[in-house]
N, C-alpha and C positions, 0 to 999 in steps of 0.2 A: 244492467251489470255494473257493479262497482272498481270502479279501475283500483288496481294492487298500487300502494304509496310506496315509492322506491326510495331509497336513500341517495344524495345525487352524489355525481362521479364526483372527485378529491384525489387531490395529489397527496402522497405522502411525506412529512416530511422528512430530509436529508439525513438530517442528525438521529434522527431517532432510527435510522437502519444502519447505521455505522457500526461497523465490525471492530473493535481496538485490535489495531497495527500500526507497527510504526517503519517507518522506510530509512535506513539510513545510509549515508554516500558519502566518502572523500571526493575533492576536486578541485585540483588548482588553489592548495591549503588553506582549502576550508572544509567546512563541515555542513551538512544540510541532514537536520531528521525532518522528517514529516509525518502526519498521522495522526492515530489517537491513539499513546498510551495504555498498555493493557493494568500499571501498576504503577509506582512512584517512577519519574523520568529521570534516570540522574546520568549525570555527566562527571568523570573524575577523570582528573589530573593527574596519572601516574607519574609524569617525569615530563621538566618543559617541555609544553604544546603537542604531548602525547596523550589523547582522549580517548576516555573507555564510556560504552553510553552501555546504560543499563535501563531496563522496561520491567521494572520486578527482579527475578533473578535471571530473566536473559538477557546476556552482553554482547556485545557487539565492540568489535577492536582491539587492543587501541588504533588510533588513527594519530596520524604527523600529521597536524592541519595548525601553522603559527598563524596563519591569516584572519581566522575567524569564525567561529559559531553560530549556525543557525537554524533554530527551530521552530518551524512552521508546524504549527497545530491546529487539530481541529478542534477537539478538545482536551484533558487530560482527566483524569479521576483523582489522585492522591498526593502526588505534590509531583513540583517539577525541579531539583535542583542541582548550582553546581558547585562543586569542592576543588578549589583550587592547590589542595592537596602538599601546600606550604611551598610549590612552585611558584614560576613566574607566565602566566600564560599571557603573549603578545599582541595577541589579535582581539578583535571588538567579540561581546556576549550580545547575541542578540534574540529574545523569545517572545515569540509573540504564541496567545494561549488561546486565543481562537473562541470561543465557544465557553470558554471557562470547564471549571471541574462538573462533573456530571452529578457531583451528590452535594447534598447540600454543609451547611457550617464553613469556617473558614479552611483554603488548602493553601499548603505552604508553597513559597515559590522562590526560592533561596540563594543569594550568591555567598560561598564563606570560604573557610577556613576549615578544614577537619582536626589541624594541631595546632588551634589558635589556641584551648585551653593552658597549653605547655608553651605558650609563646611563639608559636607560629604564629606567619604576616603574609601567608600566601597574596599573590597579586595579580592584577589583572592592569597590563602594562597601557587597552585603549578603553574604550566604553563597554558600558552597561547598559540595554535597553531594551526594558521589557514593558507589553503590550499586550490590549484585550483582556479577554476573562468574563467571568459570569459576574464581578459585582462583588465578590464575597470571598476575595485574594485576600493571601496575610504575603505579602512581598519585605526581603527582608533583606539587606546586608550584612552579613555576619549571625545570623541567628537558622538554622535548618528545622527544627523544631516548635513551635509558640508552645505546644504540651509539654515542654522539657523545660521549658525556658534557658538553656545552656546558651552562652555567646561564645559564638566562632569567630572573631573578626578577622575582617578579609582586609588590604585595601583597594581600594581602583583609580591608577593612574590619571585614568580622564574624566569624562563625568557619564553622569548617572541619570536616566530619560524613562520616566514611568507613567505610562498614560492607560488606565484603566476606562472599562466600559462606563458610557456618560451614563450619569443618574441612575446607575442599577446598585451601587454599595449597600452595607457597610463594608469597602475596603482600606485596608490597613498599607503605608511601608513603615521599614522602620530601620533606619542605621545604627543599629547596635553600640552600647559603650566600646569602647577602643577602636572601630574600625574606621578609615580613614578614606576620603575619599576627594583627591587631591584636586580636583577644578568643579563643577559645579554638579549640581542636584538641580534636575526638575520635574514636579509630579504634575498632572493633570489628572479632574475626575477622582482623585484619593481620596476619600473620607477623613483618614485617622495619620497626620504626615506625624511620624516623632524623631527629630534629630538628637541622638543618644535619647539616655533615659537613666533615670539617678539608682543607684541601688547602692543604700546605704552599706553594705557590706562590701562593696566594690564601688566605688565612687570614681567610677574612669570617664572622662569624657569621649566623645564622639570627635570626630575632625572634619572640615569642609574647608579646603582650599580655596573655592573660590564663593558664588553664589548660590543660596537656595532660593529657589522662587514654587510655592505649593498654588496650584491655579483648581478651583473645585467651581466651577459657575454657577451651578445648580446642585449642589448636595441633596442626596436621599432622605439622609437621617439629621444631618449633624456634619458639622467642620470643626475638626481639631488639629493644630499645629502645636508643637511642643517643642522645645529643647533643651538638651544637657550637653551643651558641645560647645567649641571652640571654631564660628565660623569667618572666615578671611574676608569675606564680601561682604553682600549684604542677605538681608533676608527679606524674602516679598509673601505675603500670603492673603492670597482673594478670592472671595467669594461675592458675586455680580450682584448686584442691587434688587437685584429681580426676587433674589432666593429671600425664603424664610424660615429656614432652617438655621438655626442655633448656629452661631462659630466662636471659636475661643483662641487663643493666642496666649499660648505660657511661656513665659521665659523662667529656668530655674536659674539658681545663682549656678553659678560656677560659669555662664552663658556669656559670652563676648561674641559682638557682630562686630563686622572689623569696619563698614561702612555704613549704608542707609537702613533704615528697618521701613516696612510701608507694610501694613493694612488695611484691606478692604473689604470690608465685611456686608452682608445686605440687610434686610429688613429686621431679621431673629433678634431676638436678645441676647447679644455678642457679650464676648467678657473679655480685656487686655489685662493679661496677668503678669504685672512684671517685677520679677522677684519672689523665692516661697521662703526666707530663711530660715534655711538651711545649713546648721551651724560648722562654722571649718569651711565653709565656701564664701567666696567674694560674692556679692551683688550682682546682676548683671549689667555689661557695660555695652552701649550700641559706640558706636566710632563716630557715627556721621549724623545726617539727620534722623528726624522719625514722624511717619505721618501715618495719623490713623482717618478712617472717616467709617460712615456706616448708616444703615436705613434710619427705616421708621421704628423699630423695636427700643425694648430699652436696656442700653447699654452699660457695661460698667468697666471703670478703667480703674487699674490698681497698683501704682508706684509704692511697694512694701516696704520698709525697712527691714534689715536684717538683724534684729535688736540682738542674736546670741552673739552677731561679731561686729558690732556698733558698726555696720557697711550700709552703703545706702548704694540704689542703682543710679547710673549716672549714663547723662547722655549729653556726650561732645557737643555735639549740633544744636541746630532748630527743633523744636518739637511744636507739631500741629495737630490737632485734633480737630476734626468738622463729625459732630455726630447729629444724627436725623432727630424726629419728632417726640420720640419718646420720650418716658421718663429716666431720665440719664443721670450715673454718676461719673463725679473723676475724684480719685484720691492722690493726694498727693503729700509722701510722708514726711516727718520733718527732716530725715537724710536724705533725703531724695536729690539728685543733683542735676543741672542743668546747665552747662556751660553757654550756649547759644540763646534765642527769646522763644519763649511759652505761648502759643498761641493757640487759644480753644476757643468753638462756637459749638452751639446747638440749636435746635431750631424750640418751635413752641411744646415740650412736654414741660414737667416739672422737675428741672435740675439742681442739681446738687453740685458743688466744687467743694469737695471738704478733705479731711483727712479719717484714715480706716484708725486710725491712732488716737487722735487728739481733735477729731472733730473739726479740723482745721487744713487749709494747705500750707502748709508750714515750711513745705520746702525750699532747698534755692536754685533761685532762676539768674543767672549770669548778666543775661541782655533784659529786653521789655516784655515786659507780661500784660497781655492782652484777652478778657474775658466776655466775651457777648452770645446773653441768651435769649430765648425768643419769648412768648406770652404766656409760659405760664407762671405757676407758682416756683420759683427760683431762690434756691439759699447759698449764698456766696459767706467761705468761713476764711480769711485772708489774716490769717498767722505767722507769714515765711519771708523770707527774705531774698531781697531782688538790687542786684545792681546795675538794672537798665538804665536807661533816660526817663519811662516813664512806664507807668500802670495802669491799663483801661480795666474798669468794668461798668460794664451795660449787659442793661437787661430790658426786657420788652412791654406789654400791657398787661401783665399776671399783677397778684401781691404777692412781691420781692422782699427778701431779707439778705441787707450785704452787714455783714462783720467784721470789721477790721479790728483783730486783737491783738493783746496790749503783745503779744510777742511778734508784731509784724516791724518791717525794720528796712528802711529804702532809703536812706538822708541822700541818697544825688537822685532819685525817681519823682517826675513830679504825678502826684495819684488823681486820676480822673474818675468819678463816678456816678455815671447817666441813666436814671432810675427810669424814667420816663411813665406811660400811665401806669394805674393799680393804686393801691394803696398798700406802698410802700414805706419800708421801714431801715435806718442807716445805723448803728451803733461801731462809735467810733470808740477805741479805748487806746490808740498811739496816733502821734503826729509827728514820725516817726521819716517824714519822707521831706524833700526837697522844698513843695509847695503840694497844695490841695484844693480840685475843685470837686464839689459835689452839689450835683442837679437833681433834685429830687419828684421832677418831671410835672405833672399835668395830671396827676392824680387830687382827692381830695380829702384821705386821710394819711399825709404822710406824716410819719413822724421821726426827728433826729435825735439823737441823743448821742452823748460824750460824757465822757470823764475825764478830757485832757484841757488843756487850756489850746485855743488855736492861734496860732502866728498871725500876724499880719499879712500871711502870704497865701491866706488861705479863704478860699471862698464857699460861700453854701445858699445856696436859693432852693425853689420851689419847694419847700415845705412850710407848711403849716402852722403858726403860733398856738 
């Protein structure tokens, strides 16, 4: 006899027997929905901290709850938002989405404004903080729509806490031009952070009181950070060393960080975009320091000038750069400004220190400028002007090319440059600095050349007659 092959016993799962309903309760002013959403989940503002929730067209309320909102979900289907209806609602937003939307592409998830078009500034006087999802959220401040693209801008008294499903994106936030969000911003898990965003027929910026910090460990697809806004803090955006997925970092003009800027980026080949000129807008300005660092991919850093409004971007502080193995660039244009010392390293790709302009780093550096690369082939193009105490550049056992040209310009700097192995090459066309030493290392074809006469103060060994 042949025994019958059964198919073996299984539980079913949870979610997929889920009926859309949603529960909802005043208590002790607050607000609790629970459930899953039969249609878009909205929440309105009729009249301070009087709530109307609606599930498609069935409504429920309003409720007097100043204390605070909260939606626990299992999952939702078509979006989840709330209209703060040009009131002032008091108490904390808090959504958490459970499961995410049940259909796929992105679902809106929205805090706004509904007479923001007409100058509404509806408010949200504690926090914002929304949570979970499938991965594939468009979360938004001030926008209810992404198919419309219409801005509602809202603002929110406190800060703003958005932690999506780890490693399941591409998800989006986005704080919309105008709307204001007066203490800090923090995403977790985000794909796609944008603080404002330019639109040349509206060119409003975004506002952040205090700090953003975008934390993506492990990106899906892709890390992007952006901004068109006015931020008071600082701004942090990292992605763990581990990942290798692409990240990028834009600052538009019109962009002030009011303190530190830090980037942390992993393996991908990252892009720091600072500056897009953009004409009628300033440069962007960081306040404090700024530190970038990044894996093994190959990186590229871009201090732009703004040639339509002769601006350059400028940063108060220190500026450090530590980028990994790959083949790396930094540009740095000739407005580009630096109040503090310039310090960049990379490890063994083949680096580039030039300018996206003039082929040169041209810009100025305030304090000491310091450049050290690792073994490969490395082109240093040193056109800018520095009024540190002094100027490193070293480079490692690749064949090097440093360029000091005739536009470089340091008379209190004294200029040090430590070629060390390869067969390297030094062209010197100003002598233009303090005093000069240059080591042309342990290689066996190096070769110097100049077109300037050299001081007395000035020294040159290990190359080659």
């Amino acid at each position: 006899m042949t025994a019958l092959r059964r198919n073996p016993l299984q539980l079913e799962r949870l979610d997929a027997r889920i009926t859309p309903a949603i529960t909802v309760r005043a208590q002790a002013g607050n607000l609790f929905v629970t459930g899953y959403p039969n249609d878009v989940l909205t929440f309105t503002q009729t009249a301070a901290n009087q709530i109307k929730v609606s599930d498609g067209a069935t409504n429920y309320g309003p409720y007097s709850v100043p204390s605070g909102i909260n939606a626990t979900l299992q999952r939702f289907n078509q979006g989840v938002l709330f209209d703060t209806g040009n009131f002032t609602y008091s108490g904390n937003v808090n959504i958490d989405l459970g499961l995410g939307s049940a259909f796929a592409g992105l679902r809106e998830v929205s805090v706004f404004d509904s007479n923001g078009t007409v100058g509404g500034l509806g408010k949200i006087a504690a926090n914002v903080s929304i949570r979970n999802g499938s991965g594939s959220e468009y979360i938004s401040i001030g926008r209810p729509s992404l198919a419309t693209g219409v801005d509602l801008p809202v603002q929110v008294n406190g800060s703003v806490f958005i932690s999506t499903r780890f490693n399941a994106g591409p998800d989006t936030f986005e704080l919309v031009p105008g709307s204001i969000v007066q203490t800090n911003i923090s995403t977790t898990n985000v794909d796609f952070v944008t603080i404002g965003f330019y639109d040349p027929g509206s060119p409003t910026l975004a506002t952040v009181g205090g700090n953003v910090v975008a934390n993506n460990p492990t990106p899906a697809f892709g890390f992007l950070v952006e901004t068109f806004a006015k931020i008071g803090g600082s701004l942090t955006a990292v992605s763990t060393a581990g990942s290798f997925a692409p990240a990028a970092l834009i600052l538009n003009d019109g962009t002030t960080i009011g303190t530190n800027l830090t980037t942390a980026f992993g393996n991908g080949n990252n892009i720091l975009f600072l500056g897009t000129q953009i004409p009628g807008l300033a440069a962007p300005v960081v306040g404090a320091t700024t530190n970038f660092t990044s894996g093994t991919g190959s990186d590229s850093v871009f201090a732009i000038d703004d040639l339509a409004d002769n601006d350059n971007m400028t940063f108060f502080g220190n500026v450090s750069m530590s980028l990994g193995a790959g083949d790396n660039a930094v540009n740095y244009d000739p407005l580009a400004f630096t109040l503090g010392n310039f310090t960049l390293s990379a490890s063994n790709g083949n680096n580039v220190v030039t300018s996206a302009l003039t082929s040169s780093f041209d810009g100025y550096v305030g304090g000491n400028l310091s450049v050290t690369l690792g073994n490969g082939d490395n082109v240093i193009n040193f056109g800018g002007t520095c009024s540190g105490n002094q100027i490193v550049f070293q480079t490692g056992g690749g064949n090097d090319i440093v360029n000091i040209n005739a536009t470089a310009f340091a008379p209190a700097s004294k200029l040090f440059v430590y070629l060390n192995g390869g067969d390297d090459t030094l062209n010197l066309d100003s002598s233009n600095f303090f005093s000069g030493y240059i080591d042309g290392g342990w290689g066996f074809g190096d070769d110097f050349n100049t077109s300037v006469a050299l001081p007395f103060t000035w020294t040159v060994t290990g190359f080659e007659l």
